[in-house]
N, C-alpha and C positions, 0 to 999 in steps of 0.2 A: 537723209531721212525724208518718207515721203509726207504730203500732208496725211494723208492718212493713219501711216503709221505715229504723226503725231497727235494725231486727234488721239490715238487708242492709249499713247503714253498719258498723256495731261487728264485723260477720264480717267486711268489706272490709278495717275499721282493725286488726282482730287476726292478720289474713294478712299484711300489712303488716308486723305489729310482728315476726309469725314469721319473717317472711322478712330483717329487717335485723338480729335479735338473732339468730338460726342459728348463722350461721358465728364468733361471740365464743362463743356456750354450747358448740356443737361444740368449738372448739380448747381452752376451758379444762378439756374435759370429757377430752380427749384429749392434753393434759398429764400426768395422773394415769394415761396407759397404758402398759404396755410396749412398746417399738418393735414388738416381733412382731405386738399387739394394732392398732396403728396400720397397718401394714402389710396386715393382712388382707382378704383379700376375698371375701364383700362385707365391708364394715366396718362393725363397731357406733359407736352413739351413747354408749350407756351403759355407762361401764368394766365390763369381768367381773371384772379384778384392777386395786385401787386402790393406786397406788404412789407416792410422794414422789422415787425415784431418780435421777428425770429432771430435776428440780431441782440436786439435788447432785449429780450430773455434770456439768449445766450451771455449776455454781460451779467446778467442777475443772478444766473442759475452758478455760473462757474467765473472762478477770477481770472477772467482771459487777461489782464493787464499784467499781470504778473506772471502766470506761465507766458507769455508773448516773451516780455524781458528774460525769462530763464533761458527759453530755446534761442535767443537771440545771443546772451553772453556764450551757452556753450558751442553753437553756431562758431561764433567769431572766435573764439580761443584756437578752436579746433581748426578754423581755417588758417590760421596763424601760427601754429604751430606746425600742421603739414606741412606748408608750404615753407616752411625756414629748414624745420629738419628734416622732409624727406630731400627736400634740394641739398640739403650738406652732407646728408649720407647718398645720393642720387651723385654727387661730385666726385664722391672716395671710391665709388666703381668702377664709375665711368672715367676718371682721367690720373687717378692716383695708384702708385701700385706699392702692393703689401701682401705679406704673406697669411695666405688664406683667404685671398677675395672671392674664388673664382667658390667655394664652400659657402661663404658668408653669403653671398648674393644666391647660391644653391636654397640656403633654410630660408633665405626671402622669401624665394616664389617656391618654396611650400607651404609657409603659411599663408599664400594667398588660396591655398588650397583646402584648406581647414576652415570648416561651415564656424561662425562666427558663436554658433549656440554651444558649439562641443567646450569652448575654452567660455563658457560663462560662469559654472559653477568654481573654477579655482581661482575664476578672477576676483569674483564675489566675496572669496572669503580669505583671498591677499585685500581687497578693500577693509574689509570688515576687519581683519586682526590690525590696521594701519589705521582704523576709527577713523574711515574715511566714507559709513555710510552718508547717507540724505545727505550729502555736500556737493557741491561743482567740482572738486578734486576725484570723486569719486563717479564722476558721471563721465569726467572729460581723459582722465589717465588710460585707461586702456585704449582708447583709441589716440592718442596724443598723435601717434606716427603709424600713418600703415601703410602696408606693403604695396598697396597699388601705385601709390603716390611717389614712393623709391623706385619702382618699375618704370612707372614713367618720364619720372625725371631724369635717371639711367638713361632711357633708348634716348631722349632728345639730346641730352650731353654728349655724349658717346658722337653725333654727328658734328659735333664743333670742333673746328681745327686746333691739334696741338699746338700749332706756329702762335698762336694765339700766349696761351701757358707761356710757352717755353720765352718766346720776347717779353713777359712781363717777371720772368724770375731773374732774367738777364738784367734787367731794371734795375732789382732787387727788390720788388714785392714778394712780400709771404701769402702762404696761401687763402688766409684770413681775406685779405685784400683783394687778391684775385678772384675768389670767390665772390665779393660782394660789389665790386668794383666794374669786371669784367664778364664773369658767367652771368650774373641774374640777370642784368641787362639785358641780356637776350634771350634770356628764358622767359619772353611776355604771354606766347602763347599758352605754353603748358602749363605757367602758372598760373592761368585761370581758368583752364579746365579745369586741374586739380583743387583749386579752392571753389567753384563750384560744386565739384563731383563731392568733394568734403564739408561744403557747406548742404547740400538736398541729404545726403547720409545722414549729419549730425541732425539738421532739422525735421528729416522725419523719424527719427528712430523711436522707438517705441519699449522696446524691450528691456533693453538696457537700463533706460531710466525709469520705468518702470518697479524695478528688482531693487534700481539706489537710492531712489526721491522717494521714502516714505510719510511725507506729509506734502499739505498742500502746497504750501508756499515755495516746495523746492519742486511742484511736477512742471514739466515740460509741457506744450500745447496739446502733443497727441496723447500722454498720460491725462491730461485734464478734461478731453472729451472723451475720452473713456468712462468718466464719470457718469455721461449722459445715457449710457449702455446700463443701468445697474437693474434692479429691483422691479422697479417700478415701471420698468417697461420702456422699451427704447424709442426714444424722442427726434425719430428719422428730421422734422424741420430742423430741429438745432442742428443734427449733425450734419448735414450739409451746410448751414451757415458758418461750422466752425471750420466743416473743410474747405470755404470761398479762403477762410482767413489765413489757414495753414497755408494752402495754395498762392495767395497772392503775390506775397513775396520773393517766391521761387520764380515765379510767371515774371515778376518784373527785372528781378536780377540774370533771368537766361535771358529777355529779349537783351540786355543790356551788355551781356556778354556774349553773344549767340557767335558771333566772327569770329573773337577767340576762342573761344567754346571747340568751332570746328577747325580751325588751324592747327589746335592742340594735338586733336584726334589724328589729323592727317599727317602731324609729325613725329608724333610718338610712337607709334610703330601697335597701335590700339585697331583693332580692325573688327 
């Protein structure tokens, strides 16, 4: 490559990078403004006046302490549960055989093809007749396990050698064993793609809990600043202060997992 034709790559990739980190440095920039500031037009990038305000009204106005801890429990349930069960049903395709896999893993990846809204009304009201509204059971049960999460743990299994298996039944380990002993061990990278990818899903999602957390105390972060949207006219400072907060956590746990992150992708067969 020449330098030139690297000069034109690294300009290409840092227009890029401007263009997807923009709109996170804009809002967090625009956190620290005063609503009049935000309001402005044109509008600046760079506060004139730097202010914390918007925070602590946000704490006043809405109980971020508590929707924080809800998106947090159903966050961590959810990543804990993909990651245990779609890996032990992700094992029963890829390394174990039974009759009717090749079917079973067929309705897999057609529900990943089914928009997530079409199956919200009869989920709603299997929650509902199992009095499982406004509760964490009913926020976290339909998604316990999904399909991408068995897709992927599938393609990355699927490349680990049988000789593997087969010398540990010779042993005489069960499968229980071998599954927890031998396969997850080496499933470091995909499982933390998919407890990522199931962790930013469950922590942003909106809709859902939305339709199951009918009071306060059971909404989730992005149901709670929704609050600041109602009546009275929407309160553009807070809601970028509350999305510094939604965001930060996501921001800290992908730099932290960013390596695996992209190993995962490169081995699961995700393109």
């Amino acid at each position: 490559m020449t330098r030139r034709q690297k000069a034109i790559t690294y300009l290409g990739l840092s227009l890029g990078l401007l263009l997807v980190i923009g709109p996170f440095v804009w809002t967090a920039l625009s956190s620290l403004k005063p609503e009049s500031e935000i309001r402005r037009d044109p509008p600046t990038f760079w506060p004139e006046t730097f202010t914390l305000d918007n925070f602590v009204e946000l704490f006043e106005r809405v109980n971020i302490g508590q929707s924080f801890v809800n998106s947090l429990i159903v966050a961590l349930v959810l990543v804990a549960s993909n990651v245990l069960l779609c890996s032990m049903v992700g094992y029963a395709f890829a390394k174990l055989p039974f009759r009717g896999k090749n079917l079973a893993f067929s309705l897999v990846m057609i529900q990943m093809a089914i928009p997530a809204i079409v199956l919200m009304t009869p989920q709603f009201v299997l929650i509902a007749k199992l009095g499982l509204v406004n509760t964490f059971a009913g926020i976290i049960l339909p998604t316990l396990v999904g399909p991408l999460g068995v897709f992927m743990m599938r393609q990355f299994m699927q490349e680990l050698p049988d000789e593997l298996i087969h010398a540990a039944r010779v042993d005489g380990a069960g499968e229980f064993r071998i599954f927890f002993r031998i396969i997850l061990p080496l499933c470091g990278p995909p499982l933390a793609t998919l407890g990522l990818i199931t962790f930013l899903g469950a922590w942003n999602n909106f809709l859902w809990p939305a339709v199951v957390a009918q009071s306060e105390d059971m909404y989730t972060l992005p149901v709670a600043l929704n609050i600041l949207n109602g009546h009275e006219g929407t309160h553009y400072n807070l809601l970028v202060a509350g999305s510094v907060v939604v965001i930060a956590p996501i921001l800290f746990i992908f730099i932290f997992l960013q390596r695996y992150f992209v190993q995962g992708i490169a081995t699961t067969g995700i393109k």
